[in-house]
C-alpha angles and dihedrals in degrees: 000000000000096000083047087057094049094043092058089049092040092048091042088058092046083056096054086238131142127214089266092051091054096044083053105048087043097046088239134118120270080229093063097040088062096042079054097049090042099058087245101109124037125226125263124202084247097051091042094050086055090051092049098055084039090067097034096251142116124257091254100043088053091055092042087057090049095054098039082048084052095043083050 
């Protein structure tokens, strides 16, 4: 999960948003947000569902980013 980690970071920093805008767009903590961008904290379908609708994706899509980000 570690190029998910690094996809929402990357995508919360190609949004101009900080920790605290993406917890809040994606009703989590900015806490959390930065547990799950760390590699500390794994994603749950949940989490990654708020993500998703935070970035305006699909769950899916969102996982298929993160594998082509990771395949380079």
């Amino acid at each position: 999960m570690e190029a998910l980690s690094s996809l929402i970071a990357q995508k919360r920093q190609a949004n101009s948003w900080s920790e605290e805008d993406l917890a809040r767009t994606a009703n989590l903590s900015a806490r959390r947000v930065r547990a799950l961008e760390t590699g500390r904290e794994n994603f749950s379908l949940d989490v990654l569902s708020k993500l998703a609708r935070a970035f305006n994706q699909s769950v899916l899509d969102l996982i298929a980013e993160a594998e082509d980000f990771r395949n380079g």
